[in-house]
C-alpha positions in Angstrom: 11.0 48.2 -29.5 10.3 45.6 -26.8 11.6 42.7 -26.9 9.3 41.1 -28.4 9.6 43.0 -31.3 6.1 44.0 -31.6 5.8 48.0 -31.4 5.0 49.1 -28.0 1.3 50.9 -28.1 0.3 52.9 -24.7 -3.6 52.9 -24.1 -5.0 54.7 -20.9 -8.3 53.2 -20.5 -9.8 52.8 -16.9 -8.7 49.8 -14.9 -11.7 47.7 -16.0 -13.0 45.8 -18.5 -12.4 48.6 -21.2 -8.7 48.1 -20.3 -8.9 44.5 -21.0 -10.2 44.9 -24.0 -8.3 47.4 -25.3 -5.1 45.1 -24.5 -6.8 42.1 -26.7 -7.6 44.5 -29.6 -4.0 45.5 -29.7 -2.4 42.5 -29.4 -4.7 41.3 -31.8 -3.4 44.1 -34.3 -0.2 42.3 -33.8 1.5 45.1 -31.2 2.6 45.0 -27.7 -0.1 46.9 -25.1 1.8 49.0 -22.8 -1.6 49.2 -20.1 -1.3 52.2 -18.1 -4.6 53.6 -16.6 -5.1 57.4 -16.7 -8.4 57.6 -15.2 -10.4 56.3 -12.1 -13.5 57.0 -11.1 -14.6 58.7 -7.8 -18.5 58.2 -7.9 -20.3 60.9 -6.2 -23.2 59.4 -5.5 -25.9 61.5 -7.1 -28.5 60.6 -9.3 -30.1 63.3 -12.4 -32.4 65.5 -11.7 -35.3 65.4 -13.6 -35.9 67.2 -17.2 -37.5 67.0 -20.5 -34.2 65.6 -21.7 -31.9 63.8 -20.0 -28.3 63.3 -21.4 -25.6 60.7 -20.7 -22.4 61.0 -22.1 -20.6 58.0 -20.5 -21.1 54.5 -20.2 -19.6 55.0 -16.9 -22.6 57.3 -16.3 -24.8 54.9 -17.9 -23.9 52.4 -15.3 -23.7 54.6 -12.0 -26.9 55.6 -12.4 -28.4 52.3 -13.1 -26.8 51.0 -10.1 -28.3 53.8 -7.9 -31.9 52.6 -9.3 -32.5 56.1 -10.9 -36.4 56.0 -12.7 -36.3 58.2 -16.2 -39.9 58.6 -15.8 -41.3 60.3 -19.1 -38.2 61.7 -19.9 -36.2 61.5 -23.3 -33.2 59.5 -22.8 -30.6 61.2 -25.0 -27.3 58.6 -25.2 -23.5 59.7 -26.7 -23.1 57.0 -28.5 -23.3 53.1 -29.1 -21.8 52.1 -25.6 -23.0 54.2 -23.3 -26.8 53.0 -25.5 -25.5 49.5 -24.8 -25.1 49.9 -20.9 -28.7 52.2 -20.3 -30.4 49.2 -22.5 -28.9 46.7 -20.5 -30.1 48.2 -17.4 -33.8 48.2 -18.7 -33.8 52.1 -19.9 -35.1 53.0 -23.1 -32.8 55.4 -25.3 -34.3 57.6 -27.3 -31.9 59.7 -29.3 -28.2 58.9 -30.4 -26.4 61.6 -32.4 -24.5 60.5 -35.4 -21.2 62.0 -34.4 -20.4 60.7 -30.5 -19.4 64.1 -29.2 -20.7 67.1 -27.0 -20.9 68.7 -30.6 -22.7 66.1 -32.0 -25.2 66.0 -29.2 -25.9 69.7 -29.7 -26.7 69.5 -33.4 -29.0 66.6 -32.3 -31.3 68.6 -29.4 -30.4 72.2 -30.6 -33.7 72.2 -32.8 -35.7 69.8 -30.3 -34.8 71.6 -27.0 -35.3 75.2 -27.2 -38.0 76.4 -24.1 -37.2 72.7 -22.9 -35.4 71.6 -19.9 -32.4 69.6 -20.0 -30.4 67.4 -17.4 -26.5 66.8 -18.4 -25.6 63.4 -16.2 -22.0 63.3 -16.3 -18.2 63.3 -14.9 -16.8 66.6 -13.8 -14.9 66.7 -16.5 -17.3 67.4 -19.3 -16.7 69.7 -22.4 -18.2 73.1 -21.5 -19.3 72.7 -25.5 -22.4 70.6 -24.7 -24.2 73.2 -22.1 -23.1 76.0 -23.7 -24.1 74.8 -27.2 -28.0 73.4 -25.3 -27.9 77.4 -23.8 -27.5 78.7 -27.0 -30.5 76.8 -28.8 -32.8 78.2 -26.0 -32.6 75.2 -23.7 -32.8 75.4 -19.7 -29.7 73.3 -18.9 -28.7 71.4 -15.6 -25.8 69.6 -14.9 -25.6 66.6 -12.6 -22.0 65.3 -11.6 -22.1 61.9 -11.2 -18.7 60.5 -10.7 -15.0 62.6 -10.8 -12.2 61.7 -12.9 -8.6 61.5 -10.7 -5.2 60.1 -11.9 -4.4 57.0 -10.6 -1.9 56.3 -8.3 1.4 54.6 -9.7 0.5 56.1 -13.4 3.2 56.7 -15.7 4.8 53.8 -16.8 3.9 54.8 -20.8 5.1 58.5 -19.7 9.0 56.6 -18.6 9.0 54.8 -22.0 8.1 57.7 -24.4 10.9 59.7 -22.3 13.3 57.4 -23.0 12.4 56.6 -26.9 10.9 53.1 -26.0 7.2 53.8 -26.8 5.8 53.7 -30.4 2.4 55.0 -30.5 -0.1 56.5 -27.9 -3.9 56.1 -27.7 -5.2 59.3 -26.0 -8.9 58.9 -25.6 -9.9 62.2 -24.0 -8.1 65.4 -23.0 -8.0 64.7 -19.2 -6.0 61.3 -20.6 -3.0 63.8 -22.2 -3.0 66.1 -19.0 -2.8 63.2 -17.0 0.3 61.8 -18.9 2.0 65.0 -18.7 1.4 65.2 -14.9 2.6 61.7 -14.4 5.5 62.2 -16.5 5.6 65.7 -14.6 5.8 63.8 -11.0 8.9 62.1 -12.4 10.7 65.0 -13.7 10.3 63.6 -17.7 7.9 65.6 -18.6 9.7 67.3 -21.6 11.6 64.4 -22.7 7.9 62.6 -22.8 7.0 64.9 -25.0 10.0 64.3 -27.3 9.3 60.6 -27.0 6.0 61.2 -27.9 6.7 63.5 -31.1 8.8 60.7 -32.3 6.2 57.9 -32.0 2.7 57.8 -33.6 -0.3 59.8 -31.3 -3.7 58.9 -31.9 -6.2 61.0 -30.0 -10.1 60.1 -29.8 -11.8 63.9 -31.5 -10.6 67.5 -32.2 -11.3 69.1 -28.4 -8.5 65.8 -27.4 -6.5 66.8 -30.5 -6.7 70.9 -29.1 -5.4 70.0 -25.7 -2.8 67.6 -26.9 -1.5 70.4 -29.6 -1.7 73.0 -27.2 1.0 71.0 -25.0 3.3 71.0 -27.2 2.2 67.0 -28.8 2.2 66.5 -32.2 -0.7 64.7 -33.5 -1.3 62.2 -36.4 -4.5 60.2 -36.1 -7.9 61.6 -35.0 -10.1 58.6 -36.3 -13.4 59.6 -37.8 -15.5 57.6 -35.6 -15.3 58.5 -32.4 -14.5 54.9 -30.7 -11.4 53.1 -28.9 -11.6 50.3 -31.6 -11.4 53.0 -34.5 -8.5 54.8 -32.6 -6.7 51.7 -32.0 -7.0 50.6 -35.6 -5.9 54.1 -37.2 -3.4 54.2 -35.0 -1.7 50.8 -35.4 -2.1 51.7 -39.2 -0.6 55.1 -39.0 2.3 52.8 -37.0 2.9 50.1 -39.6 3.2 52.8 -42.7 6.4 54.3 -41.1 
């Protein structure tokens, strides 16, 4: 506990204004944010090619592509979920298809029916689940992918990885598998990496969908809040909750 006495919550959002606002949801659930970025982005500088359908699965995406002044044309502009909606409409693009559950598995339960003979552009980071092309194959769809930025661990990470290590961290908010691996190699680079995990097991985890909730498992994390909806906000909440009934 800090010493503060308000339970120590790690969140690993981008150094942006996600992080920000992830701090002022937590402290407004009445906990400490323990801020400690996990991803940054590399843009790479291209732009989607062009297709039937063309996918975004990041409102990072949503706004590299906007800067780089990229025309949809006639294509259908297929969003993730509410944010990534937010930034295309803010930039003047019209979205045309949101899948009720904001994952790769949503999105192929969305097109599979829509897209079979059709071509497909995937816009994304280079860290996409294989779920969504191979799902889009499947249903009969021809299926591109366009990196648009790379996800790389931030220099100076680990600060939540030294806590949970030695028994000072309380919950986690793990918003995408790269996020856990990340932890792990900062807490790796430090030589804590299986006291982390200890930590961890002894605070509350809250992971953002199953594919998170597989890689975390798989590393030996125990996990006890995947939120139904697929959002920091609903992650953070859950989580907290999970915290305050212990």
């Amino acid at each position: 506990m800090s010493d503060t006495d308000r339970p120590r919550v790690a969140v690993f959002r981008p150094d942006d204004e996600r992080l920000d606002a992830a701090r002022t949801l937590l402290a407004d659930l009445g906990v400490e944010p323990v801020a400690d970025p996990m991803l940054a982005v590399e843009p790479t500088g291209a732009t989607p090619q062009d297709g039937e359908y063309v996918v975004f699965t990041s409102k990072t995406g949503a706004e590299l592509v906007a800067s780089a002044g990229w025309d949809s044309g006639d294509a259908t502009v297929v969003a993730i979920g509410p944010k990534t909606t937010e930034a295309l409409e803010a930039a003047g693009y019209a979205v045309d298809l949101v899948p009720d559950d904001y994952s790769s598995t949503g999105l192929v339960d969305l097109l599979a029916d829509r897209t079979d003979g059709a071509g497909v552009e995937v816009a994304r980071s280079d860290h996409g689940s294989p779920v969504l092309l191979e799902g889009l194959r499947d249903a009969g769809a021809a299926v591109h992918e366009t990196v648009l930025y790379r996800l790389v661990r931030p220099d100076g990470a680990g600060e939540s990885a030294e806590l949970a290590a030695a028994g000072d961290l309380d919950a986690a908010c793990f918003t995408s598998s790269l996020t856990v691996e990340h932890f792990l190699d900062a807490a790796d680079a430090r030589g804590l990496r299986a006291a982390a995990i200890v930590g961890l097991n002894a605070a509350v985890v809250g992971v953002i969908g199953d594919p998170t909730r597989e890689t975390a498992e798989s590393l030996g994390i125990d996990v006890d809040v995947v939120p139904a909806e697929a959002t920091f906000e609903a992650l953070a909440r859950e989580t907290v909750a999970a915290l305050r009934e212990r």
